[in-house]
C-alpha positions as CSV (number, residue, x, y, z in Angstrom):
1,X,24.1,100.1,37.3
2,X,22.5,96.9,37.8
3,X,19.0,98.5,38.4
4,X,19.4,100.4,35.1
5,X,20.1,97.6,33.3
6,X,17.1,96.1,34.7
7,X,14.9,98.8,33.7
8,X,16.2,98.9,29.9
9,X,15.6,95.5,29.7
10,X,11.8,96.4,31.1
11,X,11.2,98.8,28.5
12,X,9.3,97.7,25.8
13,X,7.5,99.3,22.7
14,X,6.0,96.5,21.0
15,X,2.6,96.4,22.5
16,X,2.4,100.0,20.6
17,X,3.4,98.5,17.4
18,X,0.9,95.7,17.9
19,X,-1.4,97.8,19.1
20,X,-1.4,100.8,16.3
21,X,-0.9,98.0,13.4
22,X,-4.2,96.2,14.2
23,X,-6.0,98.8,15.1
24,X,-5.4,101.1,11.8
25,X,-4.8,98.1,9.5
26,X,-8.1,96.9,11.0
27,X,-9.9,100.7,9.9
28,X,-8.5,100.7,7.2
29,X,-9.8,97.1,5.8
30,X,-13.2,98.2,7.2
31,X,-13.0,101.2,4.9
32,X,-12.3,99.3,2.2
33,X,-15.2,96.9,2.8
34,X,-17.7,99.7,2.6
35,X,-16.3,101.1,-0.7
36,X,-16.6,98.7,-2.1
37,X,-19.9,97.4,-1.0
38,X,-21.3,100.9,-1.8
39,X,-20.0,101.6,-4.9
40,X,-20.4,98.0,-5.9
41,X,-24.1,96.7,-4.5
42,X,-25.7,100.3,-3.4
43,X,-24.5,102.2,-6.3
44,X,-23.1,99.5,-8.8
45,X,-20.7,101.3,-10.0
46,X,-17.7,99.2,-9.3
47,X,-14.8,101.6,-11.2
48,X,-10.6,101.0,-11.6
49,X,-10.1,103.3,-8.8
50,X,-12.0,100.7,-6.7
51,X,-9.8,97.4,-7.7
52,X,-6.7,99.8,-7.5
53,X,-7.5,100.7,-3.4
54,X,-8.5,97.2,-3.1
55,X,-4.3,96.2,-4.2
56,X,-3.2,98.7,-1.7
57,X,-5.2,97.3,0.7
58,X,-3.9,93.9,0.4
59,X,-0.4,95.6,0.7
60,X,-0.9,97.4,3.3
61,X,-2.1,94.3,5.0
62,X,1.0,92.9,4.4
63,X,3.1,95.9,5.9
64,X,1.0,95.7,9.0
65,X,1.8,91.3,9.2
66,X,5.7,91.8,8.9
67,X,6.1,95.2,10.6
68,X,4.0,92.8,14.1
69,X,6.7,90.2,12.9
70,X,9.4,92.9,13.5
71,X,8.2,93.1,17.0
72,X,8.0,89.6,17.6
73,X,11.5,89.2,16.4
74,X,12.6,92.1,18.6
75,X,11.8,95.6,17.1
76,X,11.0,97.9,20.6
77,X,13.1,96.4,22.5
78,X,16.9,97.2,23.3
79,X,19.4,95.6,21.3
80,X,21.5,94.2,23.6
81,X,18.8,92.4,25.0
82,X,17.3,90.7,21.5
83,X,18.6,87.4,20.8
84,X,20.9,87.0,18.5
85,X,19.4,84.6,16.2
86,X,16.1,87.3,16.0
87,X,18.2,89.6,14.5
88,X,18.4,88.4,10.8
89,X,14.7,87.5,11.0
90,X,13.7,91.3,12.1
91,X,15.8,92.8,9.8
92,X,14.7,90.1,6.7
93,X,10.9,91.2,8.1
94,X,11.8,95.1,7.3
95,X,13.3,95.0,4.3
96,X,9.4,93.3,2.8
97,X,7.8,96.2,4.8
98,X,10.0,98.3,3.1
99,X,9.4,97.5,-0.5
100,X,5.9,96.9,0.3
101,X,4.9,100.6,1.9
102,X,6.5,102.1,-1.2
103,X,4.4,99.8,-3.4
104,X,1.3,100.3,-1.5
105,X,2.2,104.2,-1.3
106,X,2.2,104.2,-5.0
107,X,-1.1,102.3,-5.6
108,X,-2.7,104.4,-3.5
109,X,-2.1,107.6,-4.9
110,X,-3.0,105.7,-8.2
111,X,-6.0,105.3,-7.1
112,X,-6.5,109.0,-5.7
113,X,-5.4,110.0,-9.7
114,X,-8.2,107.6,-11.3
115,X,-10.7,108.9,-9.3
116,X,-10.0,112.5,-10.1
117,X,-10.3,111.3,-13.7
118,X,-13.5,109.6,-13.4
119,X,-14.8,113.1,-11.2
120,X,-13.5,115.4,-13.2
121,X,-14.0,115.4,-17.2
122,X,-12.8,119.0,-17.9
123,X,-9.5,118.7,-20.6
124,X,-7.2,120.7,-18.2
125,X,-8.0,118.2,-15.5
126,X,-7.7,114.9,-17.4
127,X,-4.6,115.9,-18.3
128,X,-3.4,117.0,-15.1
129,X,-3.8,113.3,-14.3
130,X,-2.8,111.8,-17.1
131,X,0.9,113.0,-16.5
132,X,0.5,112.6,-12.8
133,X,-0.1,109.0,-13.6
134,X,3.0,108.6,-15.5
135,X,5.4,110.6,-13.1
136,X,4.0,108.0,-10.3
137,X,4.2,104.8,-11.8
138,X,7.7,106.0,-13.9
139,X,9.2,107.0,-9.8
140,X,7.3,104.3,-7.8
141,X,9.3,101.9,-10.5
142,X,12.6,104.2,-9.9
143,X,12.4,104.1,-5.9
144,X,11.6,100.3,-5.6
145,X,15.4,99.7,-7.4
146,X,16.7,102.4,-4.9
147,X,15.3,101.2,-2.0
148,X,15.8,97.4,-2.9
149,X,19.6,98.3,-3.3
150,X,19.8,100.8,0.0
151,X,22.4,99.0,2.5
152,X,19.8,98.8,5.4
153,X,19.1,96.0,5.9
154,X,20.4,94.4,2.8
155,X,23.9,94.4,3.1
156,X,23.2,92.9,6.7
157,X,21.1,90.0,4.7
158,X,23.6,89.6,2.4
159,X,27.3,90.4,3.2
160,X,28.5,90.7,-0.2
161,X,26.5,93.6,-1.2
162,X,28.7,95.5,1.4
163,X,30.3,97.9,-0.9
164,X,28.2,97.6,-3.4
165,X,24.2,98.9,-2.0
166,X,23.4,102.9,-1.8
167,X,24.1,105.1,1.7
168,X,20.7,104.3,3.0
169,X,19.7,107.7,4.8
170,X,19.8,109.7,1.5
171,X,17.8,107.2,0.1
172,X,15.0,107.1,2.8
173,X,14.8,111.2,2.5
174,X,14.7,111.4,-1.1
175,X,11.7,108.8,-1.4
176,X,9.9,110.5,1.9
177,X,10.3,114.1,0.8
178,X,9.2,112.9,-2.7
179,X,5.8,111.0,-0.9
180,X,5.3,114.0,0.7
181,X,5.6,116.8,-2.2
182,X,3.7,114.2,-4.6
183,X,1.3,113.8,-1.8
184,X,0.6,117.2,-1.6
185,X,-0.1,118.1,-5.6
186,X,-2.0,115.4,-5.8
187,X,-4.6,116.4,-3.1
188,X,-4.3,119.5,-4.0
189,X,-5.8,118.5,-8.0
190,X,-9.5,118.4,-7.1
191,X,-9.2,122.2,-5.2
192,X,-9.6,124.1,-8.9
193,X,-12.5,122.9,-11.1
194,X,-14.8,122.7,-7.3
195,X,-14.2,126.0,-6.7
196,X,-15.6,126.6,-10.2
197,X,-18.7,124.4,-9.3
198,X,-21.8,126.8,-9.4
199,X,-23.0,126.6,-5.7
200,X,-23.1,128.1,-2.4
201,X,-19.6,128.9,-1.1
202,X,-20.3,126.5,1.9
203,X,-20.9,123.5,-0.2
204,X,-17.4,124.7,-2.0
205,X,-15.9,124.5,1.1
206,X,-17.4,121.4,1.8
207,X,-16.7,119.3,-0.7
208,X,-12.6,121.0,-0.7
209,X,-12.7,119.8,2.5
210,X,-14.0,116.4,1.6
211,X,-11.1,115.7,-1.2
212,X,-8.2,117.4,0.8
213,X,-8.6,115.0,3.5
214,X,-5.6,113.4,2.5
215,X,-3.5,116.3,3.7
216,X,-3.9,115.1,7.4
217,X,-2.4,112.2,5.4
218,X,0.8,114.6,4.7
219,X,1.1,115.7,8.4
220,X,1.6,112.0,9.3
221,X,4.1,111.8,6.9
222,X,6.4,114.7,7.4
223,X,6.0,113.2,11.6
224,X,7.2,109.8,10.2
225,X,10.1,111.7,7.7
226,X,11.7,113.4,11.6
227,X,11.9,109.7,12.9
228,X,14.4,108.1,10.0
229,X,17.7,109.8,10.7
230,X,17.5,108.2,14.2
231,X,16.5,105.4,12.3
232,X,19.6,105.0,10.7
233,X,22.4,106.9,12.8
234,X,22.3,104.9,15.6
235,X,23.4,102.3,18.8
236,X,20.5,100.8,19.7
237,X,18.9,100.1,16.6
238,X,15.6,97.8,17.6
239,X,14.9,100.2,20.5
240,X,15.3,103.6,17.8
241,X,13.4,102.1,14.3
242,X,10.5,101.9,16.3
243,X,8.9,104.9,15.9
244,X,9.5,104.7,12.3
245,X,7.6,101.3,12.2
246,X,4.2,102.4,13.5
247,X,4.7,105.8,11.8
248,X,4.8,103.4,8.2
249,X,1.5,101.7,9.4
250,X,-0.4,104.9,10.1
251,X,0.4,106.8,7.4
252,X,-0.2,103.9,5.0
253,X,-3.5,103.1,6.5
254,X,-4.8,106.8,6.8
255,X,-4.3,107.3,3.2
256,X,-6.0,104.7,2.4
257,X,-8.9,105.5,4.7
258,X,-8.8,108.9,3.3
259,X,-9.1,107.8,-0.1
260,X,-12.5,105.3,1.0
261,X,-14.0,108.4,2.9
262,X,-15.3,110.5,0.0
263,X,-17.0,107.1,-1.5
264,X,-19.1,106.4,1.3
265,X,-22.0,109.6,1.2
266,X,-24.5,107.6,-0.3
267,X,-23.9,104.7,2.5
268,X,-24.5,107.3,5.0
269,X,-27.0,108.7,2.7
270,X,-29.0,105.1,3.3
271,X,-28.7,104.2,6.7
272,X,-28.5,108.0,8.6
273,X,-30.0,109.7,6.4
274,X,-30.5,112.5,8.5
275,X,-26.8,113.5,8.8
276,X,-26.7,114.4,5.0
277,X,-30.1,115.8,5.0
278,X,-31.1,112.9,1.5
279,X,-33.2,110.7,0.8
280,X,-33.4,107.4,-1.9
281,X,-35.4,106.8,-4.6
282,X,-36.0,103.9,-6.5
283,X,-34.9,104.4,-10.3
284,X,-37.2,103.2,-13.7
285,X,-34.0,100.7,-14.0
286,X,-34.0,99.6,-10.9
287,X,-31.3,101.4,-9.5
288,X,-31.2,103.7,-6.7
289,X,-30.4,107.6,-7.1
290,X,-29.7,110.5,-4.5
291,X,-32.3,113.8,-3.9
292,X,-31.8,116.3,-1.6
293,X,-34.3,117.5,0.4
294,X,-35.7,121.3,-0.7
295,X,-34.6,122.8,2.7
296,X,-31.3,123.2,1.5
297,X,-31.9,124.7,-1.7
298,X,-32.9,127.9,-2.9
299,X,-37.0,127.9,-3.6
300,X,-37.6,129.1,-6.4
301,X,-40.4,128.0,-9.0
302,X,-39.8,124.3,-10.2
303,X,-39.3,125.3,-14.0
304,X,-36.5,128.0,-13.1
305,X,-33.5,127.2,-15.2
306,X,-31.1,128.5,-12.4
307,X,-32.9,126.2,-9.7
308,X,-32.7,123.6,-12.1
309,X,-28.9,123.8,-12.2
310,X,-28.9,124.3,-8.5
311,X,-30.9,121.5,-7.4
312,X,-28.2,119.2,-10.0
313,X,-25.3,120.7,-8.3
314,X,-26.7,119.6,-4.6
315,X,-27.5,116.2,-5.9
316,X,-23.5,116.0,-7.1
317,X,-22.7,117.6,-3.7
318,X,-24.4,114.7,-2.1
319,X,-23.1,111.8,-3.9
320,X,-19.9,112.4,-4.9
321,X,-18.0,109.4,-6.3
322,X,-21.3,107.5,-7.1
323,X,-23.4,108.9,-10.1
324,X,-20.5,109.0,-12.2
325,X,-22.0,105.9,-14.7
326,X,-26.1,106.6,-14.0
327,X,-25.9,109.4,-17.2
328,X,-29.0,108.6,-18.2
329,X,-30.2,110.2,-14.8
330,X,-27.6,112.6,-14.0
331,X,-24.6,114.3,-15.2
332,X,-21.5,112.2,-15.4
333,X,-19.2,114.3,-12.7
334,X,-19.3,116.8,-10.4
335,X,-18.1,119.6,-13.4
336,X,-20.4,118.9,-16.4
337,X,-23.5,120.2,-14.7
338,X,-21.8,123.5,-15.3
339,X,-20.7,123.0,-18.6
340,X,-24.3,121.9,-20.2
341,X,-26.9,124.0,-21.2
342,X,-29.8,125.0,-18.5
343,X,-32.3,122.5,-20.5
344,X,-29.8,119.6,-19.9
345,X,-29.7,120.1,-16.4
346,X,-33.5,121.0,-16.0
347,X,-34.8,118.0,-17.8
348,X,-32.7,115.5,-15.2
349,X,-33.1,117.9,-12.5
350,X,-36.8,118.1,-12.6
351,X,-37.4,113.8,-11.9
352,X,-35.3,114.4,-9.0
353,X,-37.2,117.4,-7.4
């Protein structure tokens, strides 16, 4: 008995917490850092959707600092072997992780929304967006009043709100499932007007692939959605809320990431240019625009209104995110070089062949 109690008091998953909170907290920042510096000294085209990751970011540094404080104060450990006194101080340290994720959750699929908005100028689109935007903010509001009045931890904090905060457990599932299904239709936006795009079925399924990366985002979340009920129903609650901890921090962090990914093409574009086959050119304005190289086009005669077209839809392939301001070169998003005439497309098409 003695050499079981022993090795509970041996096992230990903080170093796991410490370990995945730095580590994807640390990506994630890193991700930031070259969104913004490519959108905002490359490309200089600093947008909303930019400042609004940037919030999440700060946020979800802040999840990743209290959720390490949880493990100082005793989170992955057994209870019976964490002090007393660290109790109150974990469980005050959970209930900022708490409202923050949700915030941070929030922003971040803001930030997916604006995005779309600035990508994608077709009606059916913008409004898509528009009343995605207002269902988000309207329930990220609604959740951060449920969550702030669910009993764990608060009626641990503060005794006399025993009787008086929400069953937590319904709470958690109802705001997860609700991540998750919102999580899903919004990654799932971009996937019509790019399969409308007039190019090559690869590049389609290229550039899907390129938006719906936040789905892997989803997987994490529906892993991280299995760990709460243990969470909540149980003895040994340091040692079991673990899992749920660094789940937080992962997912968080990967969404983020997720949303920095698509931004960084012309970045690549610059400094390995060889892995998206492009190459820079130095604008009349000074600024610096995207070409691909004729081996992955169709060659056909330079004044070909169809190769016209096709060489302004590789461009958009190619850069993504940043062209959307430099109209004066190129179409404003990846759909309009399909919805203007064959001259529009030619006359900015032919400076960049």
């Amino acid at each position: 008995m003695s050499t079981n109690k022993a090795a509970r008091a041996g096992e230990s998953q903080t170093s796991l917490i410490y370990s995945l909170s730095i580590v994807f907290v640390t990506l994630s920042t890193i991700s930031v850092g070259l969104r913004l510096y490519t959108r905002g000294v490359l490309l200089k085209t600093l947008g909303t959707d930019d400042l609004v990751i940037t919030v999440a970011q700060f946020l979800a540094i802040a999840v990743s600092i209290a959720t390490c404080l949880e493990a100082f104060w005793g989170l992955g450990r057994h209870t019976e072997f964490v002090p007393a006194e660290s109790v109150p101080k974990q469980l005050k340290a959970l209930y900022v992780v708490i409202m923050t994720y949700n915030a941070a959750q929030t922003i971040t699929k803001i930030s997916f929304l604006i995005q779309y908005r600035r990508l994608f100028p077709s009606p059916t689109t913008q409004r898509v967006c528009f009343w995605f935007l207002v269902f988000i903010i309207a329930w990220g509001v609604t959740q951060e009043f449920l969550l702030a009045l669910s009993c764990i931890p608060l009626s641990i904090i503060a005794p006399n709100m025993v009787g008086k905060c929400i069953y937590t457990l319904p709470i958690w599932y109802l705001t997860s499932s609700m991540n998750i299904a919102t999580d899903f239709m919004i990654f799932s936006v971009p996937v019509p007007p790019v399969l409308k795009l007039q190019m090559r079925s690869k590049q389609k399924i290229m550039l899907c692939g390129l938006f719906g990366l936040g789905f892997f985002t989803c997987l994490i979340s529906v892993v991280r959605l299995f760990t709460l009920h243990k969470a909540v129903d149980t003895k040994d609650p340091m040692w079991d809320n673990a899992p749920a901890a660094y789940w937080t921090v992962v997912e968080l962090n990967c969404g983020i990431i997720c949303a920095c990914l698509p931004t960084l093409r012309a970045l690549i574009a610059k400094y390995v240019p060889k892995v998206l086959s492009t190459r820079y050119h130095n604008t009349s304005s000074g600024g610096t625009r995207v070409t691909v190289g004729l081996s992955t086009m169709h060659k056909r005669s330079r004044g070909d209104k169809d190769n016209g077209i096709y060489v302004q839809k590789d461009i958009e392939v190619h850069s993504t995110t940043e062209l959307r301001s430099n109209a004066a070169v190129y179409p404003v998003s990846l759909e309009e070089g399909s919805q203007h005439g064959s001259a529009h497309a030619i006359a900015h098409s032919n400076g960049a062949t």
